[in-house]
N, C-alpha and C positions, 0 to 999 in steps of 0.2 A: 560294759554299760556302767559299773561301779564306778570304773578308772573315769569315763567321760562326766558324772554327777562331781565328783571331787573335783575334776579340772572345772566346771562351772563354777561350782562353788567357791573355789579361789579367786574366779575372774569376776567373780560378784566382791567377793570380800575386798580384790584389790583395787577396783576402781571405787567402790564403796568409800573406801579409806582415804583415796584420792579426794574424793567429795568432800568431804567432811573435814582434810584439812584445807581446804583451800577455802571452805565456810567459816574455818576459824583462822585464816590468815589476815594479818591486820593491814591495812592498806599502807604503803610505803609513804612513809614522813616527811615534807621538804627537810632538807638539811642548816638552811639558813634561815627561813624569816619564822618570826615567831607568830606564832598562829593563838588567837584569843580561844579561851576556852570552850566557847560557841559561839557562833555569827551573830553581829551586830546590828540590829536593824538602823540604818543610815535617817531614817527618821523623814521629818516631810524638809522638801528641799525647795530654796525658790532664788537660785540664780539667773544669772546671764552670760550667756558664752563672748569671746571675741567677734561673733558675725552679730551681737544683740539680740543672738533667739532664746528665749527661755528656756533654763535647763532646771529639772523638777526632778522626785524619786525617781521617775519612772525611766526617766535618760538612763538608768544605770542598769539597766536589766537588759538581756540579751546579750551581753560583751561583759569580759573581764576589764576591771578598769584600774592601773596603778595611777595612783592619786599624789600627788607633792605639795605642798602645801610650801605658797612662800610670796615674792613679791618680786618684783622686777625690777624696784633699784636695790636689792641685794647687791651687795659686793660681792660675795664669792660662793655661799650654800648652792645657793639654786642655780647661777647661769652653769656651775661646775656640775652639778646634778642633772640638770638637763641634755648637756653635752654628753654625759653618760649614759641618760637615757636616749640620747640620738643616734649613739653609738651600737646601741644593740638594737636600735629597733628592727631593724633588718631581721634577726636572730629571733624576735620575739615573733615577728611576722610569720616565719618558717617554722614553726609549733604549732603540731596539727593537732587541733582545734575545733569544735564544732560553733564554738563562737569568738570572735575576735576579739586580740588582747590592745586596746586603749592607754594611750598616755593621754593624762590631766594636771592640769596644771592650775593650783586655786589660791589665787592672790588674796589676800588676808589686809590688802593695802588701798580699799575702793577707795580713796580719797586723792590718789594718785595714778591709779592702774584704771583707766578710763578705757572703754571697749576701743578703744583706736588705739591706744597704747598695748594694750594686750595682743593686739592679732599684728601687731609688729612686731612684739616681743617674741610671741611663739612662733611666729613664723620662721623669722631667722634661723630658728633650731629644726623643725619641721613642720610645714604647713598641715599636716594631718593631726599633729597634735591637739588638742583640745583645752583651754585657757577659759576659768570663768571666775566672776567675782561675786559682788553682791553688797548689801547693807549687812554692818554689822551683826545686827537683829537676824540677818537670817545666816550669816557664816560662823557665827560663834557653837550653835546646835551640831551643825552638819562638820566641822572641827572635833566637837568634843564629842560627837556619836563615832569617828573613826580613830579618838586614843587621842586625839593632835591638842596642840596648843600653843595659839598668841599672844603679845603682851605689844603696848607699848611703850618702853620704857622712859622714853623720854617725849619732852612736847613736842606736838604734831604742826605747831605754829610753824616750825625752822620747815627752811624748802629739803636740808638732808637727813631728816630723821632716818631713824632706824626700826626695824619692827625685826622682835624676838619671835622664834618660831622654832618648832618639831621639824626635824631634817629626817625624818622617817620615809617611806614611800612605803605610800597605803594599798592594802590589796583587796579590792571590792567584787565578789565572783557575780556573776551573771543572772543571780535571784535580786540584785544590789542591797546586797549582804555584806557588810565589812568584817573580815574575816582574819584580818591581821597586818602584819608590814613588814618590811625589809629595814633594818635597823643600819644608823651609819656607822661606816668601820674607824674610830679611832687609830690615826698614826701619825707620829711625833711630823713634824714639817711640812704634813698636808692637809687642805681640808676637809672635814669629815664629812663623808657621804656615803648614800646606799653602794655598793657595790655594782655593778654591774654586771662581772660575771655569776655572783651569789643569786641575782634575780634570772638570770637565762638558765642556769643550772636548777634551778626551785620550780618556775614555775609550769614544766611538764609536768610534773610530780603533781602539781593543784590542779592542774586543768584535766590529768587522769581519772584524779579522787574525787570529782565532781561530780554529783547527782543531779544531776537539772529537775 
């Protein structure tokens, strides 16, 4: 009877211990995107998608959404960004998930990127994609609420200006919370952009560590 109290007592002790580290085990870290110290509240939103339907805070809740920030006569950041993101979406698609991970695409160039221009532009890369713009007055907030930022460096007057921009891709979880980004990888003769495999390898890690 002694012998079977001690063998209890160890199988208390050892699953005990089991508990208790696994209450202080810290939850596994993506490896690539840098994560802001706490989520960002994305603030109040008052876009327009390429179909013309209004997209507000509340679009962003219920789905993970990586966000690009850029324009569509870009010469090389974003159509090369996009292509990478089209590349994996497949991959991003097959990460089980209790809610769906979203590509967005937010033009920073309304004066050019006209909701007709836009859902030709995204399309070509994938019709599921999501493409929205807006008035300055309401993109500069929802820019600078996810780390991003535009410029235009030269006049708007010429038909080929240029507009300066964050080649980051933004990670907004499911509460639409901005949460951090996927930084572009500098390398000599290429253009710099998020990685693609760094975002398919990260983000089971986030969709894991998610508390809804």
């Amino acid at each position: 009877m002694k012998n079977l109290t001690l063998v209890v007592i160890a199988c208390i002790a050892l699953f005990g211990g089991v508990w208790f580290a696994n209450g202080l085990m810290v939850p596994k870290e993506p490896e690539h995107a840098r994560l802001y110290p706490k989520p960002r509240s994305i603030g109040e939103v008052n876009l327009v998608d390429q179909n013309g339907e209004s997209v507000t805070a509340e679009w962003f809740e219920g789905k993970w959404t990586l966000t690009f920030v850029g324009y569509t006569f870009c010469p090389d950041i974003c159509p090369t960004t996009l292509g990478e993101l089209k590349a994996i979406y497949p991959q991003l698609q097959a990460i089980d998930s209790e809610y769906p991970i979203e590509i967005m695409f937010m033009s920073v160039d309304p004066q050019r990127d006209t909701v007709a221009r836009l859902k030709q532009y995204i399309d070509f890369f994938n019709p599921e994609f999501h493409a929205v713009t807006g008035e300055h007055k309401a993109l500069f907030p929802v820019v600078r609420a996810m780390g991003m930022m535009y410029s235009f460096p030269d006049s708007t007057e010429t038909e080929d200006y240029l507009v300066d921009h964050s080649a980051s891709v933004v990670i907004i979880n499911p509460r639409g919370e901005v949460v951090g980004r996927f930084m572009p990888q500098r390398k000599p003769g290429q253009v710099s952009i998020s990685e693609g495999a760094q975002i398919v390898a990260d983000m089971p890690t986030l969709v894991a560590s998610f508390k809804g």
